[in-house]
Each structure stands twice: as structure tokens, then as C-alpha cells.
N, C-alpha and C positions, 0 to 999 in steps of 0.2 A: 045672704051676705057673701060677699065675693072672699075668699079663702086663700092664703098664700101658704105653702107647705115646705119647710126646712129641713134641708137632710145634712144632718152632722158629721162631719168625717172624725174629728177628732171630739175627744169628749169636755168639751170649754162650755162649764155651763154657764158661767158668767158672759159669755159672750154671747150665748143662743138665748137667753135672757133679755138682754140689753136688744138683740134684735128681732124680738119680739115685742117688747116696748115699744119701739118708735113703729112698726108696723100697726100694730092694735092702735096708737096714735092717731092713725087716717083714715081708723073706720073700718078696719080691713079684720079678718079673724086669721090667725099664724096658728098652725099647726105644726107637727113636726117627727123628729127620730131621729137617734144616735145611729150612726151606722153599725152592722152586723158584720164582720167580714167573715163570712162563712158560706161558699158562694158552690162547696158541695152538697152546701142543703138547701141551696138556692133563698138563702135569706135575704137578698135581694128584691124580691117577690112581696115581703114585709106592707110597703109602704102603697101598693100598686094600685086597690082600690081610692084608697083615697086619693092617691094622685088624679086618677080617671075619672074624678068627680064632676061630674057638673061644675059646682061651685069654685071646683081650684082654680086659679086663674094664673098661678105663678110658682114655679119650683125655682127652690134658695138650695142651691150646695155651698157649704162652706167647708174650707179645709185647710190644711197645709200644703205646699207642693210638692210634699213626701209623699201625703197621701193618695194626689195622684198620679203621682208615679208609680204605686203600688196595682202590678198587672189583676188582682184580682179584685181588688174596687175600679180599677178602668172597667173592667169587664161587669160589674153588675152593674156599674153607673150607667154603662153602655145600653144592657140588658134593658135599664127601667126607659131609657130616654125612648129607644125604639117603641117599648110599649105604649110611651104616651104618644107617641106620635102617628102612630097607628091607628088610637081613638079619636087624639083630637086636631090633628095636624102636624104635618113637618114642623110650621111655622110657631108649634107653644112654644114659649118665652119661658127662654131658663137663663138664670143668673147664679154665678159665679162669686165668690166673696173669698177670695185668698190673699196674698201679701202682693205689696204694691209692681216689685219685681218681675212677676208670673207673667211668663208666654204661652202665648194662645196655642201655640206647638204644643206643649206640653200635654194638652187635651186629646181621649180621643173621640174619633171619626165623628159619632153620635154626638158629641157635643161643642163641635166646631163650631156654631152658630151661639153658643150660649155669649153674655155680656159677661164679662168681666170688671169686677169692682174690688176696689183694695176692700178686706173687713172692718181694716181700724176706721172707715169712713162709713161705718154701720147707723153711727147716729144721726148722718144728713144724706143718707140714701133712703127715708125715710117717701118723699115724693118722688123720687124716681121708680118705687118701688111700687107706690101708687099708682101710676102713670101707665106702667108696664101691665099691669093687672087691668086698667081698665081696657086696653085696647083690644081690639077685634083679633082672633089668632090669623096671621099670615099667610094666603094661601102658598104654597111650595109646592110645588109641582114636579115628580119624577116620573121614568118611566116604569115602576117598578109598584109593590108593595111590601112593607118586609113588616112582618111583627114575629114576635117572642114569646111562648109559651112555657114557660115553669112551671111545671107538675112534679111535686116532692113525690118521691115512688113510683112516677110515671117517667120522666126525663124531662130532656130541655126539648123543645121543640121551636125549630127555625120552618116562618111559613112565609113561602116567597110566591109572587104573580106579577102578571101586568097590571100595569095602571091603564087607566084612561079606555080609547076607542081599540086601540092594537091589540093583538091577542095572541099569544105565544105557540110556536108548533112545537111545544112540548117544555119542559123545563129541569135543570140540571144545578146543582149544588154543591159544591167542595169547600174541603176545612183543612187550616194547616194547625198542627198540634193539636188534635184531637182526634176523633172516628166517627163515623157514621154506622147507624147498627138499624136503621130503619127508614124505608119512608111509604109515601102516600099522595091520594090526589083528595079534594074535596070540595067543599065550599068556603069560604074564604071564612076566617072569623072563628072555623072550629075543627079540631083534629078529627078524621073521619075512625069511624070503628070497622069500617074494612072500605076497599078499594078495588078495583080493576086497573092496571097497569098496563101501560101499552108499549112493550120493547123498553123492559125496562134494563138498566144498565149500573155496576157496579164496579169501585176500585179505581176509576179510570185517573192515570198520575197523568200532571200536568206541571210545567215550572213557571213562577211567578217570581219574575228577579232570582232569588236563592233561595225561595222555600218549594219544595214539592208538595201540591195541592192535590190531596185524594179527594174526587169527587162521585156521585152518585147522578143518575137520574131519567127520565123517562118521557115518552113523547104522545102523552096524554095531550092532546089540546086547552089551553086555559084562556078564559079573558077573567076581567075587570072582579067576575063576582066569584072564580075559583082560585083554589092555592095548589102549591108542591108540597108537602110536609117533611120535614127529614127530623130525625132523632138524633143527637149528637153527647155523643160520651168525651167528655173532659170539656177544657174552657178553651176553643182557637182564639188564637190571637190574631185570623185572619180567616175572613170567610169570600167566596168567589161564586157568584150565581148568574143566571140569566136564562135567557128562553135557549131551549135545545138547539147545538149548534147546526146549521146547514151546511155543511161539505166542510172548509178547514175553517171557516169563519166564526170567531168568538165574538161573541157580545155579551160580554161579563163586568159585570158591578163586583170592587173590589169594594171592603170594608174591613177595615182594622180596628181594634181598639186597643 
């Protein structure tokens, strides 16, 4: 049975109820969770397997537009949507359920693409929500791969590569509001327990509009089936990567949340 999973921003149980109801209605099984906002303990991480299920076909955020405003729910929300999109496609289908008003601005980076439905129309969003669940996840195509590793006691791990046929002469990482205290080369999919690094390079400040981006990184060769690994102490509100630059030429992916 195909699986819809609800992540609650505020704690309205009568409302996670009710939309659970009309869900379970069409056949569908609703899963779910109160959010956690504790995002030094990486509680984020909470909901991650079940998300990445086989069976889930559909993630429900609901909330206020306090709550995401609030920089450190942007930033796990951010956290989990990379992850799933890393297993199951750019293209998984996330929906949105806040008040009628809510701009898509208000979202971040990660969840640009999600639908947006007012809540109070929870009880005839019922086959929409159907609908979305049965279809086939979207291909989306970049030239990039990015996922998220939350390891409580270990750290946060950002693992970046190329996509596709292209293959990087080397690769580089910066964060603004936060540090880097580690990185690595590997296989893609899993933090390596040690490495060989080739010219590797640290601290390097760069400006980005008005923030200064400390970056890291090394000119290991990567394709398709390897990553860059970086460790990252605190939560950036802005991260900047790409393949290692050639003479003064950046080709950097900016992502905010």
C-alpha cells in the first residue's frame, strides 16, 4: 500500500487528524510526526527512513508561516528534502498545506518545487492527494549530486559530485555561517574512513553578494559514482560548491535555505 507521510510543524492535532481521515479515505495509508526543532541534535534525521521508503509516495508539511520562517526548521526541512531526493529523485512530490495567503518565496531553496494548498481545504484535497501519490516521480535533471548525512556524534556531512556523463577535475565546498573542520573523497552514497587527497586546499574566502564564503577543497578527480565529503560545524544559511575551479573561472551551485 502506497504511503503518504505528514510532518507537523505546529502541534494541531485535530487538524493532523482530520487529514489523516480524508487521506486513509482513498485507500492510501498516512503516516507521520510532530516536528522536533532541535536541529543540534540533528532531530531532523527523526523521520528519514521512513521517508526513503519504498512505499512513500508523498510528503505533507503543514504549518504556519511562522514556522517557516523559523531559520532552523528551514534548515532541517531543507536537510530532509535533499535526502529524499537524493534516493528517490529531485522530482518526489512534496506538498505544502499552510494558510491561503503563503508565498512560495517564503520557502526555502529545497523546497521550491513543492505544491502549495491552503490547510482549511484539507477535507477536499483528499484526490488531489491521491493523484500525486500515484504518479511516477519526475525525472529532474542537474548537473550536480548533493545529499545529507546526519550522524549524531559523528556530524553533519555535505557529499557533493557530478551528475551524469561529465566528471569534475576536482571539487570545492564553502559555507557562510558556519565552519568546515573536515573533509574527504569516496564513493558516493557513503562517508569514506580515510582517503587520499590530491592538493588539497583550505580557508579559501570568497564574496557572494555580502556574505563571505569560507570554502574548502581538493582536486581529486570525481564522476557520476564518487563524492567530496565535507563536515560542517553549525547550520549555514548558505552553502556554494562545484567542480574545482580552472584559472579564475567559478562554476558554483549556490543553495540557501
Amino acid at each position: 500500500m502506497k504511503k503518504v507521510w505528514i510532518t507537523a510543524l505546529d502541534r494541531d492535532f485535530e487538524a493532523v487528524q482530520k487529514l489523516t481521515s480524508v487521506i486513509q479515505s482513498y485507500g492510501l495509508e498516512a503516516e507521520g510526526h510532530f516536528w522536533v526543532d532541535d536541529v543540534k541534535r540533528m532531530s531532523w534525521t527523526a523521520p528519514l527512513e521512513k521517508l526513503q521508503a519504498k512505499e512513500t509516495a508523498l510528503w505533507i508539511i503543514m504549518g504556519s508561516p511562522e514556522k517557516f520562517s523559523a531559520p532552523t526548521i528551514r534548515f532541517g526541512l531543507s536537510m530532509i528534502a535533499f535526502s529524499i531526493q537524493f534516493k528517490k529523485g529531485r522530482g518526489f512530490p512534496i506538498m505544502i498545506l499552510t494558510e491561503k495567503d503563503f508565498s512560495a518565496s517564503l520557502l526555502p531553496m529545497a523546497l521550491k518545487d513543492a505544491e502549495i494548498k491552503p490547510v482549511a481545504d484539507a477535507s477536499v484535497l483528499g484526490a488531489k492527494i491521491a493523484a500525486r501519490s500515484g504518479m511516477p516521480v519526475k525525472g529532474v535533471e542537474t548537473p550536480y549530486h548533493l545529499y545529507v548525512h546526519g550522524l549524531p556524534g559523528i556530524g553533519l556531512w555535505f557529499e557533493v559530485g557530478p551528475a551524469g556523463a561529465v566528471d569534475w577535475s576536482g571539487a570545492f565546498f564553502g559555507v557562510h555561517d558556519a565552519e568546515i573542520d573536515f573533509h574527504g573523497v569516496g564513493s558516493a552514497g557513503s562517508i569514506p574512513e580515510r582517503a587520499v587527497l590530491e592538493y588539497p586546499v583550505k580557508g579559501i574566502k570568497m564574496m557572494l553578494e555580502e556574505k563571505e564564503i569560507t570554502a574548502w577543497g581538493i582536486q581529486n578527480r570525481l564522476d557520476a559514482s564518487s563524492s567530496y565529503y565535507v563536515r560542517v560545524q553549525g547550520e549555514p544559511d548558505t552553502i556554494l560548491f562545484g567542480p574545482y575551479p580552472d584559472g579564475d573561472e567559478l562554476d558554483a551551485h549556490v543553495i540557501s535555505f
